[in-house]
N, C-alpha and C positions, 0 to 999 in steps of 0.2 A: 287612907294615907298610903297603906301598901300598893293599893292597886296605882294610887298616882307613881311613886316612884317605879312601878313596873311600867308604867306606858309615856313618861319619860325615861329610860334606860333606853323601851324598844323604838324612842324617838330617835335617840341619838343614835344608836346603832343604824338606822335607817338612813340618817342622813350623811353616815360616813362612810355606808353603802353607795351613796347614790352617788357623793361624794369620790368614790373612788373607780363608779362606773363611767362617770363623765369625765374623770381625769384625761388632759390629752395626753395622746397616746406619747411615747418617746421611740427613736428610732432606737433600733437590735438589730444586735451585727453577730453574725455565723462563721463558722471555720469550715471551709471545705477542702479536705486535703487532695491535691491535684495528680503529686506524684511523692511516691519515698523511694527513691533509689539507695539509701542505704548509705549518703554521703550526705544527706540532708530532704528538708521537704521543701517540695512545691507544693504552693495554694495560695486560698484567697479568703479574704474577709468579703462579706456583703452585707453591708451595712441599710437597712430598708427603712424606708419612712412611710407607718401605718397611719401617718396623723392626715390632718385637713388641710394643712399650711405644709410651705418650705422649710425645709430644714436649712437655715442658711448659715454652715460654719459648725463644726463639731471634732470631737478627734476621738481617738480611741487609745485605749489603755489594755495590755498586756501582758502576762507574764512568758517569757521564755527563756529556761537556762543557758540558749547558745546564743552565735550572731547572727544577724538578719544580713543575710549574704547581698541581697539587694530588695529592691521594693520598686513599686509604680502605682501610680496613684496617688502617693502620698511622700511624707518626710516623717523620718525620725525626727524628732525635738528634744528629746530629753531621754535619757536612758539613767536609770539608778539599780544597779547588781541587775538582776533579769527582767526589771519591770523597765517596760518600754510605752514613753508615749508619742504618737505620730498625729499627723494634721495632714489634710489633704492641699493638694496643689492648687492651685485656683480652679482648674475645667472641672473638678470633682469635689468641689463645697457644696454648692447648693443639691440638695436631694427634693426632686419634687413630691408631692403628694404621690402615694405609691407605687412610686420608682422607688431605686438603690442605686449606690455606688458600690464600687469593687476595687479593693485593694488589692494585686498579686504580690506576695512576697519568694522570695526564695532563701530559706534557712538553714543555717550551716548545722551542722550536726551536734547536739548536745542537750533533746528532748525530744518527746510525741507532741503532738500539737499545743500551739496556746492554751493559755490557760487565763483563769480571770476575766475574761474579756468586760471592758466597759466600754459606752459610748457618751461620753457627753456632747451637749450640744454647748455654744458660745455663753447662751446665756444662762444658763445653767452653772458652766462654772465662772461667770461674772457673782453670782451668786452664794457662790462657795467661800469666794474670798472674805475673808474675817477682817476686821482690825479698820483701822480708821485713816482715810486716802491723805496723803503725803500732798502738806499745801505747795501747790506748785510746781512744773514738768522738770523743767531744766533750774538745777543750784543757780543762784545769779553767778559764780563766779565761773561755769560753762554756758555762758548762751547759747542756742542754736549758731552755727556757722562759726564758732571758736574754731582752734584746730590744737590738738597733744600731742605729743609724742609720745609715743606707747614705751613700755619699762621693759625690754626682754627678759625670760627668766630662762634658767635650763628646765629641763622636764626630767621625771623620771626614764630611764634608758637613754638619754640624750635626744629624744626629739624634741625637735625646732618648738619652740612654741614664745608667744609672747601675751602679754596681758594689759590692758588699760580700762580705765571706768570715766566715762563722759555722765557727772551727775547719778541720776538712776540707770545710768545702759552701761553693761558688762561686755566687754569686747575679748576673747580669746580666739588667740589664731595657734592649731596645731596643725603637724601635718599627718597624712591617717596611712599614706602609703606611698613606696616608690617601688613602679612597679620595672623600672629602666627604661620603658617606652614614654612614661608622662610620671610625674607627680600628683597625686590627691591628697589635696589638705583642706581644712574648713576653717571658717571665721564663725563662731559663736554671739549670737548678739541676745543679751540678756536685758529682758526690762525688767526693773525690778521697782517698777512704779507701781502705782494701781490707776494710770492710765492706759489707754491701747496705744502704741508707737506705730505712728503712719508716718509714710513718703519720709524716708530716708536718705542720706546718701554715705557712699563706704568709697575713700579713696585708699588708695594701697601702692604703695611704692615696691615695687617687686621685683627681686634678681632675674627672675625665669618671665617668659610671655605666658600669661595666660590665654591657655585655649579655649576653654569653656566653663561656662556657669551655671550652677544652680541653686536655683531663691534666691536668685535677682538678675538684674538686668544689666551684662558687660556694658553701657552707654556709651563711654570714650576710653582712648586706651593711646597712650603718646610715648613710645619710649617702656621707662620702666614707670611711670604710672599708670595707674588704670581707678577708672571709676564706675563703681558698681550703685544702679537705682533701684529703691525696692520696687516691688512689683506694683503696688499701688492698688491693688485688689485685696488683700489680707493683712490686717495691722498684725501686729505684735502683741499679744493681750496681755494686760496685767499679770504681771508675775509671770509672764512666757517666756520662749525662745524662740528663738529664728535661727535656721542652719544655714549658712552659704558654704555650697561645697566648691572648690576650685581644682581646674584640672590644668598642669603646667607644664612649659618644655621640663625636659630634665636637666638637668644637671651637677656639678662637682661640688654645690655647697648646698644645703638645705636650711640655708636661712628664713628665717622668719621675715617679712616686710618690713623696710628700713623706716620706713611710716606708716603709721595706720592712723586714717583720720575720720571723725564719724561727725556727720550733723542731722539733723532734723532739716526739711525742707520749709521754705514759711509756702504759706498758699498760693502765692501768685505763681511760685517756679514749678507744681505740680504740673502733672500733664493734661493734656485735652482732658475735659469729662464731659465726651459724649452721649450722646444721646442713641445708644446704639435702636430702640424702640422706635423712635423715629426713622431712625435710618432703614428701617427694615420694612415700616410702613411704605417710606417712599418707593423702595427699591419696586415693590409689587403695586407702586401705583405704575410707573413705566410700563409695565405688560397691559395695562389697562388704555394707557394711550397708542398704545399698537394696534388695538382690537381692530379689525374690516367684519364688514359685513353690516348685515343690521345691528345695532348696537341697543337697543332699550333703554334701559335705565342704566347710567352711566355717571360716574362721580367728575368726568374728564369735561367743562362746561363746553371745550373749543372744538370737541368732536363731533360730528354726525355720521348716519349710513352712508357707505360706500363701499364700492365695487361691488355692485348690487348683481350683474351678470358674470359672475367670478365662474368658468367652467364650460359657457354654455357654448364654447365653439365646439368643445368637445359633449354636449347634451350631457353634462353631468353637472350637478350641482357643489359649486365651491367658495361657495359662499362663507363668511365667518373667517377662523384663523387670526392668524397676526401679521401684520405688517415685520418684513425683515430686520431693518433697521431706519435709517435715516432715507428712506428712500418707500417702495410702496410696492416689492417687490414679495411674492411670498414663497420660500425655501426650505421645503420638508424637512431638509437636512438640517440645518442648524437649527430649526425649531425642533428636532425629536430630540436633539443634544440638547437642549436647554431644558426642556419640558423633563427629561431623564434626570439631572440636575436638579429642578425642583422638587422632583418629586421625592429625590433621595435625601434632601435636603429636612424635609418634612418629615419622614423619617426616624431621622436620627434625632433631629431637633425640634420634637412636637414641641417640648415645654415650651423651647424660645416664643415659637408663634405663638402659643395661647399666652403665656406671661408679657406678650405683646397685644393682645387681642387681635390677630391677624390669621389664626388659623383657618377659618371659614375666607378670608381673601386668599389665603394660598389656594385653598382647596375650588375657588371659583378662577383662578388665575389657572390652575393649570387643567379643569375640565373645559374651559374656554378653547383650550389648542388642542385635547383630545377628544374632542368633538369634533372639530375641524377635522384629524387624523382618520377618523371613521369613516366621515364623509371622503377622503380620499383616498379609500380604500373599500372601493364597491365591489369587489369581488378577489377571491384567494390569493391570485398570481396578477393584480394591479395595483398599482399605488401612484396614486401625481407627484410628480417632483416640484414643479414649479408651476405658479401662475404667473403670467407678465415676460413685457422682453426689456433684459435690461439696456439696453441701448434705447428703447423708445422712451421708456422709465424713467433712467437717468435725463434722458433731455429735457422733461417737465421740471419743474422747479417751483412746485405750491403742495397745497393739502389733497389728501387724495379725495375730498370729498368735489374737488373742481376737475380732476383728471379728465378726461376722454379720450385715450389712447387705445391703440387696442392690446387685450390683456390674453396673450395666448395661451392656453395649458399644455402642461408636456408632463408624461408618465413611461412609467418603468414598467414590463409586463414578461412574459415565457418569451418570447422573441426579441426582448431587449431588454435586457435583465441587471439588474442592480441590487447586489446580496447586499451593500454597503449602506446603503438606503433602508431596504428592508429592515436590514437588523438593526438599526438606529432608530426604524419607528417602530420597531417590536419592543426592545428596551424602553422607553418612551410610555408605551402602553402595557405593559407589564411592571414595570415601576409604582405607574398612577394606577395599579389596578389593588396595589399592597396598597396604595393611599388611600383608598374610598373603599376598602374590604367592609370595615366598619361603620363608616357613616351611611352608604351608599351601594349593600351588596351584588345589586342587581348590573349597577352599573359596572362594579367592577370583574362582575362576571365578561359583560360584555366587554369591558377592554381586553379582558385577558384571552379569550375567544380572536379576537383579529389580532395580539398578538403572537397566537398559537402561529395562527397562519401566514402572518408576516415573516415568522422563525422559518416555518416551513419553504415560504418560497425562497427566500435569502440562499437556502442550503440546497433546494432541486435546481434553481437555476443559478450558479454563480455568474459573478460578472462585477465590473463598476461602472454606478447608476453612469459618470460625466462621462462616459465609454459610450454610453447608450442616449446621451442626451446630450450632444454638443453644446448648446445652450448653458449647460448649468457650467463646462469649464470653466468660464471666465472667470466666476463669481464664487464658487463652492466648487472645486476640482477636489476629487480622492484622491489623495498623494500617498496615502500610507494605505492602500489596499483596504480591502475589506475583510479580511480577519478575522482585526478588531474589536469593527463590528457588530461583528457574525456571533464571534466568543462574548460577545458583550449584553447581548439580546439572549442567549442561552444561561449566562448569570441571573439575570434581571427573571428569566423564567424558573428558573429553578429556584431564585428565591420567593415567587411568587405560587409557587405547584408545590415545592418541595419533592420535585420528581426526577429521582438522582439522576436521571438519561442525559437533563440537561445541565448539569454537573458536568460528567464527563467528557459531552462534547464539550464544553466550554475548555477543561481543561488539556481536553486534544488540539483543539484550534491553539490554545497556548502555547503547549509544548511546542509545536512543528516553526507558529510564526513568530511567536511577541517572548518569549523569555528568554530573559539576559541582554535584553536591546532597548533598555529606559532610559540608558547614561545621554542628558540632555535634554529628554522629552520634555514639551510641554502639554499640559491637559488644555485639551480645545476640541470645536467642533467635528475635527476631519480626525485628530487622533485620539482613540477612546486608550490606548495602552495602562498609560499612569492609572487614571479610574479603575480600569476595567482592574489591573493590579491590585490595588486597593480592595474593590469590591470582595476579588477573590481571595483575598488576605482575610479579611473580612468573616468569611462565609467560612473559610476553613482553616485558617490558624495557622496552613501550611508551609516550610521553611522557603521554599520556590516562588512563592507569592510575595514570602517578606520580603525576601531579599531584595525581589524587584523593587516595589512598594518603598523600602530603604534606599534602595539606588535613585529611584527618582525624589524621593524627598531630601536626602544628602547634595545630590545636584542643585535642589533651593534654598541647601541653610550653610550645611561647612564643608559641602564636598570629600568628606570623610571616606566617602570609597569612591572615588573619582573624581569627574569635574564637576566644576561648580560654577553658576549663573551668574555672569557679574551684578555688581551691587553700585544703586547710587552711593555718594555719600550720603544721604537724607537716610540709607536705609532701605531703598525700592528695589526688589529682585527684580533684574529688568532682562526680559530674555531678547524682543526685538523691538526696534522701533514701533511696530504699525501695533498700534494699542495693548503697551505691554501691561496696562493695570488689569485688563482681562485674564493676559496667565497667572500673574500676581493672585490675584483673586482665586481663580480656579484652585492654584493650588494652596493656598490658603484652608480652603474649606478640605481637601484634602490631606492637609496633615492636620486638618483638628477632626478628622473621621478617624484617622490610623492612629492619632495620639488618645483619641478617647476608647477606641474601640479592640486595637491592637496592638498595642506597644508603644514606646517613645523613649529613644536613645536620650538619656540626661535631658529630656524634657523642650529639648530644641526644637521642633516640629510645632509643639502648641503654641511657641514663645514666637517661632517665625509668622506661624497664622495671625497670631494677635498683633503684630508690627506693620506687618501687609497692609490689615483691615485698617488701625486705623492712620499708616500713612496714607490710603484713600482717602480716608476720610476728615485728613487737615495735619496730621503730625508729622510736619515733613518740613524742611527747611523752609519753603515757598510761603508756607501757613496759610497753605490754601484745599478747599474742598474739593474731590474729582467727579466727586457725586451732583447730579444739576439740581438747584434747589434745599442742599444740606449745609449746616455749618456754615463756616467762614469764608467766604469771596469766593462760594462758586461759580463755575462755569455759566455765563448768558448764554451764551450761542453754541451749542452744538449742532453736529452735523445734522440736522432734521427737518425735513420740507413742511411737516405740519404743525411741529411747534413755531416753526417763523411764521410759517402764512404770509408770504410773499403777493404781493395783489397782483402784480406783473412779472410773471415768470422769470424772480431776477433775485441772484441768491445774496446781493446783496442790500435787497431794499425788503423791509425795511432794516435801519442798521441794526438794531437789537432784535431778539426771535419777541414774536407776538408772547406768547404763552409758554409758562414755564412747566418745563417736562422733568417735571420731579422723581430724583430716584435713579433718573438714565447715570451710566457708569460711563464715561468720556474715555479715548485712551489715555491718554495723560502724558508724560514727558518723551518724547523720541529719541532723546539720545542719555547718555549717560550724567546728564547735568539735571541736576530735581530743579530748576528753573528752567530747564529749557521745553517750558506749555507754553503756548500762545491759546486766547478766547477767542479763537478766531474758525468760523464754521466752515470756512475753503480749504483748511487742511485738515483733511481726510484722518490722516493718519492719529491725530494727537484727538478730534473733537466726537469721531465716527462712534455711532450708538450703537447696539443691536441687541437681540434675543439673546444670544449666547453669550454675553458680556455679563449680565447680571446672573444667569444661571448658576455660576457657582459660590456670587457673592452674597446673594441672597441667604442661602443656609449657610455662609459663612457670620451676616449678619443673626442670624437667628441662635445660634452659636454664642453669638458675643452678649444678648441679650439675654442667657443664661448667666455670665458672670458676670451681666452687673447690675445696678439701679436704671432706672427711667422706662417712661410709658409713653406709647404713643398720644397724638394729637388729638384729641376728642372731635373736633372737628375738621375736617381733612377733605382737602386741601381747603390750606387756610384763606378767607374770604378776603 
């Protein structure tokens, strides 16, 4: 009898053992103190996910006796005496399998570091909650879309403050500070259901204009009302809060809003809910319909080999590569820009691709065009610029598998020298060489090897490559020197070697040409600045870098320190006519690299990237798609000789394109009117395809497909 109860006890114990060995794991969050100057601390929490799965949604819990002077990454939600609890913004919810997120705080002075720290995740404290859920969301006598008027009260010390309750939602508005330059005041929204409160909306009748927001979306603004949409990424969880901060003119009364009105959205008025997975699939099927050369096995049904003698006037082999754009033209130049682009894309945003299932298509999408690169680049001090002449080029008007023109080659070499060139395909192959470090060492030895020496000749022989190639002006002319480059190829190397030499050339080249000269820029092909800015932001923290990096992303969102990009009404940063969803785009992914990775003034950068993307991709007055083959009423016809397949050299027969080229990024509106596209493949401007158009939308897709639901097509292209 003893010995039974002794081998039941060391049963149980066993299995509470085993029991607590397979528990999964929970994410833990650390305090690392960054700086004490004696006025307060700098640091950060990093909060790590040791588990199997996403952590999707968590917040953390704190004690500190002082004030949290500022924060990024995340929001206060609630504070009670010194215990503080925060949630992250949307780009820093989800934590993949062993990654982290990183909070920086800056804390005013009134202790040594946090203390208590917790982390819960969403469903955890869905869990927590006690007590038995309240029948029904909204009282019958507030339905969704009623409208109150709120009850002002005075406050203690006399600030502005006001109060109402919509049902279970708590509405306070105080103001937190004036500082003479602006006002900051918050809207408190309390659910006090034991539902999650999604897609909201917050109207506010207000003395002052607001200038900006945070945790939520300014929508429309007429006068003194203004209407704020929640973000549509993070509910409100049972028993939470939601902070909207507001930042205002100043002025002579500190009133409270003379309305304040709150509804729940019903479902039809939400926004798009895209398919960012798919989008991301198609975007990397486009680089697959470009491919030249022998092609093998190929997902693209309407493609075959071609330009199978790609080099041989000049006895080298050029075979492979990608087609330019809508034409059959190949250009070193904007393909090392776009290939650098992807590559940094994948980078930052592995999760997106593999929680898309697409990271092995990135990783064959861009050794596709550096293979090509090596191959053009048979010796230290040469490299081809181009295949093809575009004047014979352009006068064909079918698929390149029917061409027969002749396809000249032209290269850059010690006697006709192209640093600008160079260093564009040194970047390019130094980028993809940090991409395949891991999967694929060997090869990315050898990228890094002809990137070495691409660096090299850029810098013994200066020059610009359309200086040296008449041919390539027309088409791809250096307008903005080679520099940028030059300093851009020594980033990409240094962050590939970590060999500070090429640090500081990088940061010489900067100094002399590119800082303090972003106000305007846009990220493209011929100008690496912004990027290269960014990168260097990036790599070193440094005040010289931000500040560029700020200047050009203030130029795409509120022009805060200088000018600013005009704006459709729909929403569209539109910098020029001739295919402005490409800079859109570009810089899109651009400030969701600087807002995830560096910094983000009041969170405008990551809120601009995500409006960008998905006006591309349907959210826009028009309610139409820019992307060919996505969404709602995309594009048929763009500019492309091998999706039409013309049988008689005649661009407009047949009238619709044969084959649809999914994924291609169209330019989109020409002028400042979000209606004014035509689907029409004879204008250049609005329909014209290319390599570097998706370059930087692509990791901006990959990006979006970290904040949110949906998986790609199982079987692709659809049959």
């Amino acid at each position: 009898m003893f010995r039974r109860l002794i081998l039941g006890f060391l049963l149980v114990i066993c299995v509470l053992m085993i029991g607590e060995i397979f528990k999964p794991l929970q994410p833990r969050a650390t305090w690392r103190t960054v700086n004490d100057w004696g006025a307060g601390l700098a640091g950060e929490f990093t909060i790590d996910n040791p588990g199997g799965a996403d952590v999707d949604g968590w917040t953390l819990r704190f004690d500190y006796p002082g004030r949290i002077a500022s924060i990024s990454g995340a929001t206060v939600i609630d504070q009670d005496g010194t215990q503080y609890l925060v949630r992250p913004v949307p780009w820093n919810r989800v934590i993949p399998p062993g990654r982290e997120a990183t909070v920086e705080l800056k804390l005013a002075p009134g202790g040594a570091a946090p203390r208590r720290v917790k982390v819960d995740t969403e469903s955890a404290l869905a869990r927590e909650e006690p007590g038995k859920p309240e029948s029904g969301f909204m009282p019958e006598e507030v339905r969704p879309g009623q409208e109150t008027r709120p009850v002002p009260s005075g406050a203690p010390g006399g600030a502005p403050l006001a109060r109402l309750r919509y049902g279970p939602v708590e509405l306070t508005y105080r103001v937190v500070q004036d500082s003479g330059h602006e006002v900051e005041s918050e809207v408190l929204i309390k659910n006090t259901s034991w539902q999650s409160l999604r897609d909201w909306t917050l109207f506010l009748d207000f003395s002052r204009e607001i200038r900006d927001v945070l945790g939520a979306d300014l929508t429309a603004q007429a006068g003194a009302s203004h209407r704020l949409d929640s973000d549509s990424i993070l509910p409100i969880p049972p028993k939470g809060q939601w902070r909207v901060t507001l930042w205002s003119q100043p002025g002579l009364k500190l009133d409270p809003p003379r309305r304040m009105l709150f509804r729940s959205r019903q479902a039809s008025q939400s926004r798009p809910d895209f398919n960012y997975a798919v989008a991301l699939q198609m975007s990397l099927y486009f680089y697959e319909a470009q491919r030249s050369g022998p092609l093998g096995q190929t997902r693209v049904a309407w493609r075959r080999d071609s330009a199978l003698k790609d080099g041989a006037d000049k006895g080298a082999d050029l075979t492979g590569g990608y087609y330019d754009a809508g034409d059959h033209m190949k250009f070193t130049f904007p393909l090392s820009s776009a290939l650098s682009m992807l590559s940094w894309g994948g980078l930052e945003y592995r999760a997106g691709y593999e929680k898309a299932g697409q990271w092995q298509t990135l990783l064959d999408t861009v050794r596709w065009g550096t293979d090509w690169l090596i191959k053009a680049h048979p010796s230290p001090n040469e490299l081809y610029a181009q295949v093809g002449d575009g004047r014979l080029d352009h006068a064909y008007w079918g698929p390149p598998e029917r061409m027969t023109m002749k396809r000249p080659s032209y290269k850059i070499s010690a006697s006709a020298p192209g640093s600008d060139l160079a260093g564009e395909a040194s970047a390019a192959l130094a980028s993809a060489s940090i991409l395949f470090v891991k999967d694929d060492p060997a090869y990315a030895a050898t990228l890094l090897r002809h990137a070495r020496e691409l660096y090299d000749f850029a810098v013994k022989f200066p020059g610009s490559y359309s200086d040296s190639i008449p041919a390539a002006k027309e088409y791809y002319p250096s307008r903005y020197g080679y520099q940028d480059e030059v300093a851009w190829a020594a980033a990409w190397l240094y962050s590939a070697t970590g060999e500070r030499r090429y640090l500081n050339e990088a940061a010489a080249i900067y100094k002399d040409a590119i800082q303090g000269r972003l106000a305007g820029a846009a990220s493209c092909w011929d100008d690496k600045r912004p990027a290269l800015a960014v990168l260097m932001a990036r790599l070193t923290r440094q005040d010289v870098y931000k500040r560029d990096a700020e200047q050009f992303l203030d130029y795409w969102t509120d022009g805060r320190l200088g000018p600013r990009v005009r704006y459709t009404p729909g929403g569209l940063a539109w910098h020029n006519e001739w295919g402005p969803l490409r800079y859109a785009a570009n810089a899109a992914f651009l400030a969701f690299v600087y807002s995830d990775r560096v910094a983000d003034y009041r969170y405008i950068y990551h809120r601009f990237a995500r409006r960008q993307i998905n006006y591309i991709l349907g959210d826009n007055p028009a309610r139409r798609s820019y992307l060919v083959g996505f969404g709602s009423n995309p594009p048929l016809n763009p500019h492309h000789r091998a999706s039409h397949d013309s049988p008689d050299n005649d661009i407009n027969n047949p009238p619709n394109n044969a084959h649809i080229l999914y994924g291609a990024l169209v330019g989109g509106p020409s002028s400042l009117d979000d209606f004014d596209y035509e689907d029409n493949r004879r204008d250049v401007r609005q329909n014209e395809v290319a390599l570097d158009y998706n370059g930087g939308l692509t990791g901006a897709l990959a990006r979006m497909v970290m904040l949110n639901s949906g998986r790609a097509m199982r079987v692709f292209p659809p049959k």
